[in-house]
C-alpha positions in Angstrom: 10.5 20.2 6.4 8.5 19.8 3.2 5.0 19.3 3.1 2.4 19.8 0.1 -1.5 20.1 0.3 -3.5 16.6 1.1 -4.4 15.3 -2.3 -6.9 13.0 -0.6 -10.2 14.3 1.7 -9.0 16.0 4.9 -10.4 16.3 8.4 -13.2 18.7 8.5 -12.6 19.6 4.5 -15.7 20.5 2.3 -17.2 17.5 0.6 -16.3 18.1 -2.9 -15.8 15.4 -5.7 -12.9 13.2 -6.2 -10.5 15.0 -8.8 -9.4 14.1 -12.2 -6.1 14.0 -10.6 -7.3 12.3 -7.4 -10.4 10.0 -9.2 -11.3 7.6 -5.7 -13.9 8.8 -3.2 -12.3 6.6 -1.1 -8.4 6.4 -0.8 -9.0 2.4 -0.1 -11.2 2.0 -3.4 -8.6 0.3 -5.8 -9.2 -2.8 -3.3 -12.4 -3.3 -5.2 -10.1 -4.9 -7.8 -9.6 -8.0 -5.8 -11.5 -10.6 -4.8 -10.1 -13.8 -3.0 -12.6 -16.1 -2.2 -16.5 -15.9 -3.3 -18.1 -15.0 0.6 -15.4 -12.1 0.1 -17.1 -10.6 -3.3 -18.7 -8.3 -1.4 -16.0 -6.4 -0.4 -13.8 -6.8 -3.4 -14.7 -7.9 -7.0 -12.5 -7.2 -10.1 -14.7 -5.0 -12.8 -18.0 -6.5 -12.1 -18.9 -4.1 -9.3 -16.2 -1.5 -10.1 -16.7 1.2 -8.2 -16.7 4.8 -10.3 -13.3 6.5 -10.2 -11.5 2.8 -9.8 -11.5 2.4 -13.6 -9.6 5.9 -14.6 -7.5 5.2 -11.3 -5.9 2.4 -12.7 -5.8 4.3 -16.3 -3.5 6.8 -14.1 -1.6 4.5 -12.5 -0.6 2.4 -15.2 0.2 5.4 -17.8 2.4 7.3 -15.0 4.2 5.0 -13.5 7.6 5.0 -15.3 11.2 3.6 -14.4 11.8 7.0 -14.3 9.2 8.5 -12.5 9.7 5.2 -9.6 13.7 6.7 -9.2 12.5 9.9 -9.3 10.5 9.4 -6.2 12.7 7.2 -4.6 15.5 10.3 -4.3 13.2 12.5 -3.3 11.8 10.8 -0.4 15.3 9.3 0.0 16.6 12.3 2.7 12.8 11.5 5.2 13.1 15.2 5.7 9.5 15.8 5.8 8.4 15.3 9.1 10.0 13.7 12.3 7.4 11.8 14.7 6.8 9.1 16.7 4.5 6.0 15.1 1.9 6.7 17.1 1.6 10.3 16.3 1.8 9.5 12.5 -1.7 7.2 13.2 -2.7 10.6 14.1 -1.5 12.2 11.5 -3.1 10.1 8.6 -6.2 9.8 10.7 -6.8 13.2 9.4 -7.4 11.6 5.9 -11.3 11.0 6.1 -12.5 8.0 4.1 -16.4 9.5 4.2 -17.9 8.0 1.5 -17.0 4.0 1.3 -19.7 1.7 1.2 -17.5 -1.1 3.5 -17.2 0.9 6.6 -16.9 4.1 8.1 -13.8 3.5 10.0 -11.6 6.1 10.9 -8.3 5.3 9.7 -6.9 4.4 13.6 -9.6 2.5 13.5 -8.9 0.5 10.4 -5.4 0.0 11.9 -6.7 -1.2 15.0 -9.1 -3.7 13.4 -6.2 -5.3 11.4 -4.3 -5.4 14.0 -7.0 -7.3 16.5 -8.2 -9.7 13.5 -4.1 -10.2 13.7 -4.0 -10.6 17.7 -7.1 -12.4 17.7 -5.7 -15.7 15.7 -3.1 -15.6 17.8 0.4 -14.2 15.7 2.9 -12.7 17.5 3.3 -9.4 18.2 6.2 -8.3 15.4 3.2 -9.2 13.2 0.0 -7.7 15.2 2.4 -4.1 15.1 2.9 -4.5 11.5 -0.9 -5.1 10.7 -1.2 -1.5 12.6 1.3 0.3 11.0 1.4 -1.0 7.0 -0.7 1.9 5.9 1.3 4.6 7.6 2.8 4.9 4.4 -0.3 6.8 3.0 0.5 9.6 4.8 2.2 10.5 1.6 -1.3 12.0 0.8 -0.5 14.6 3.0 2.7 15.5 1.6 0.9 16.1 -1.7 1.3 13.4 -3.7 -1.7 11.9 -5.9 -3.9 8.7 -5.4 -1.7 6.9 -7.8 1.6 7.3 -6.7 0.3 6.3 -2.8 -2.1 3.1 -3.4 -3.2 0.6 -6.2 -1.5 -2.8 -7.2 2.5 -2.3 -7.3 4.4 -4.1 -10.5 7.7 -3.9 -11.6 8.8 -1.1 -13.5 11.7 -1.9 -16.5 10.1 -5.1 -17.8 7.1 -6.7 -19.6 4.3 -6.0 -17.7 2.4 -9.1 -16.5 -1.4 -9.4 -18.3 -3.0 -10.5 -14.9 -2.3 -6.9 -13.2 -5.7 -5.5 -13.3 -6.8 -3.3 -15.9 -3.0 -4.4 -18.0 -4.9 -2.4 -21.1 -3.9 1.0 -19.8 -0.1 0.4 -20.3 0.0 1.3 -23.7 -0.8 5.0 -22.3 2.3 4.2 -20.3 6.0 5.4 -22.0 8.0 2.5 -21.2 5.8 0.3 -22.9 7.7 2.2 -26.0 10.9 1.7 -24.9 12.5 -1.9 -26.6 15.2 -3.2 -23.4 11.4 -3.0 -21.5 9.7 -5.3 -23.5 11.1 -9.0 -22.1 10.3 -11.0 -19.4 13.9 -10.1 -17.3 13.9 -5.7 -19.6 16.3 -4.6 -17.1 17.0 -7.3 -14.9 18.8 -10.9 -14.4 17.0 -14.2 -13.4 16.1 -14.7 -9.7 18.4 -11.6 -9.3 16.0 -10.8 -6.5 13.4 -8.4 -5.5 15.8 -5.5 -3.7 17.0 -5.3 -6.8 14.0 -4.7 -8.5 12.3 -1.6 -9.1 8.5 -2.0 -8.0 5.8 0.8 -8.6 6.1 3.8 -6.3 4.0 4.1 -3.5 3.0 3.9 0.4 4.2 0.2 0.5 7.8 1.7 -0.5 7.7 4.7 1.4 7.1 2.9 4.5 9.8 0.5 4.2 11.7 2.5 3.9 10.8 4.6 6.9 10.8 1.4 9.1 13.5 -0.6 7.8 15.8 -0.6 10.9 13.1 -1.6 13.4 11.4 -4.8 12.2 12.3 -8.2 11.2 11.8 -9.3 7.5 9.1 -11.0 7.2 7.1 -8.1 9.0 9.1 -5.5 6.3 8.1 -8.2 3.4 4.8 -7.9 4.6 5.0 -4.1 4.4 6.6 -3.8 1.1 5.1 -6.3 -0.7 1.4 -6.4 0.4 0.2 -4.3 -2.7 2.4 -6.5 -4.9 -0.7 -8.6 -6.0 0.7 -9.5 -9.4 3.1 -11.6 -7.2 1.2 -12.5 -4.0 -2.2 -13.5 -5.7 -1.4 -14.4 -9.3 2.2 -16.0 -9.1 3.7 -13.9 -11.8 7.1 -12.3 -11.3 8.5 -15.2 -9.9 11.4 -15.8 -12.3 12.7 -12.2 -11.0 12.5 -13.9 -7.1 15.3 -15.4 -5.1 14.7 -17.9 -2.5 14.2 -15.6 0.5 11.5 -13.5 -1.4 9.9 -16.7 -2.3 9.5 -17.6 1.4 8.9 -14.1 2.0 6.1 -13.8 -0.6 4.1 -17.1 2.0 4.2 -14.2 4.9 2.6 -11.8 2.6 0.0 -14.5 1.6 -0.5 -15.0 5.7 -0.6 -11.2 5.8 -2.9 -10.2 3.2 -6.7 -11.3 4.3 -5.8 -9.4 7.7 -5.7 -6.0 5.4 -8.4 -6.6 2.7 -11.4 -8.3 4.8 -10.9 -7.1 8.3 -13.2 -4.0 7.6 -16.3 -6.0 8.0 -15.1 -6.7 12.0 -16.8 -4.9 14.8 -15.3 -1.0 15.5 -12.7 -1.1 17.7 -13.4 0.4 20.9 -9.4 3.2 20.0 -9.6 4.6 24.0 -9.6 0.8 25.5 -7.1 -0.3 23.0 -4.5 2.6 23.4 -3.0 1.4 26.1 -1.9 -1.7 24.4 -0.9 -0.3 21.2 1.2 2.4 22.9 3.1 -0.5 24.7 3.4 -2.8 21.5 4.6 0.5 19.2 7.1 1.1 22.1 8.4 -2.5 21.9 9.8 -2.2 18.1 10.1 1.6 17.3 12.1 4.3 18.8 9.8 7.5 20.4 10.6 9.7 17.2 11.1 8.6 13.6 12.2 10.6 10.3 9.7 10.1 7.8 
């Protein structure tokens, strides 16, 4: 099974600086880009209070993050050959990524899965949702298989069309190569009206990956909610809708229920992970077999 060095901060790893290749302290730092109401400014607030590393994040993101580059990724993860494990042992395994230096919280990340998760169970959802709010990030494990911050988080987009202005920092596409390439340059570039968003290519990373990986164990609007909960070009700003059939349009309302669960649940109380296990080992038994191919 493949497997490449963490690209993100590792359990007991030496504190060193974030990486030109790897510019975030903190794997959850391209958040700081949003903002959705004014009490939540705090957390998240677009270029005001930019954190350092967010900026040449994005100026990563946006430049590498090519047509090519999305089916490029998409084949290679395509065979899951990398590791085979239950879900709950995967919460294991990313907890090994150390978030050490964000100013929001100091949450492990089972932690941060379990506080999305109760904020979830709390209002009352049902339980296809509370297990998605605790597995969505899973996704990020693809740190540990070596990939870079900005092929695993930040705003996803479509790749193979005009890129929409209201995706945060939109100046750093001219870095990008498909912004040279004319059949990219239209609304539709590749694509047909309302011709739907599974057959759309989006940016490439943990959203994808875990779709993928869970696909055959959830109903859609938990999988939407997976896929899509980065897709903040669509969710928050409204763009991309002439690409959108009428299920992702009703899909895109779950993601909209889903997304203040993820973004403003750090500020909860720490969950108390021992007195919760119990539960969340019954609940990931519910919806996933014991051992997945990831």
């Amino acid at each position: 099974m493949k497997e490449g060095p963490a690209s993100s901060r590792a359990l007991n790893a030496d504190d060193a600086p974030p990486s030109r290749e790897n510019p975030l302290a903190d794997l959850d730092d391209w958040e700081s880009a949003h903002a959705l109401e004014p009490e939540a400014a705090a957390f998240r607030n677009y270029r005001e209070n930019v954190r350092p590393g967010v900026r040449e994040f994005y100026r990563l993101n946006h430049a590498n993050q090519t047509l090519d580059f999305v089916h490029r990724k998409a084949r290679e993860y395509a065979p899951r050959d990398r590791r085979v494990m239950g879900v709950w042992e995967a919460m294991e395994y990313l907890n090994t990524l150390v978030d050490d230096s964000d100013p929001d919280t100091e949450l492990s990340q089972i932690e941060h899965l379990m506080q999305c998760a109760e904020a979830i169970r709390a209002d009352g959802h049902p339980r296809w949702m509370i297990v998605t709010g605790l597995v969505h990030d899973l996704g990020k494990i693809l740190c540990l298989f070596g990939e870079p911050q900005w092929a695993v988080v930040g705003d996803t987009f479509p790749v193979g069309c005009r890129y929409s202005d209201r995706i945060v920092f939109p100046e750093f596409f001219a870095a990008n190569p498909d912004s040279l390439v004319p059949g990219y340059q239209t609304p539709l570039g590749i694509y047909s009206e309302r011709c739907g968003l599974d057959n759309v290519h989006l940016s490439w990373g943990h959203d994808e990956y875990l779709y993928r990986v869970v696909k055959d164990y959830l109903p859609a609007e938990a999988l939407a909610m997976i896929r899509y909960h980065s897709f903040y070009p669509a969710h928050r700003e409204g763009e991309y809708t002439h690409l959108m059939n009428d299920h992702d349009l009703r899909m895109m309302d779950r993601v909209r229920t889903f997304n203040p669960y993820d973004l403003y649940s750090k500020g909860h109380d720490r969950p108390d992970v021992a007195a919760l296990t119990p539960f969340y080992r019954d609940l990931i038994a519910e919806f996933f077999p014991p051992r997945i191919a990831w």
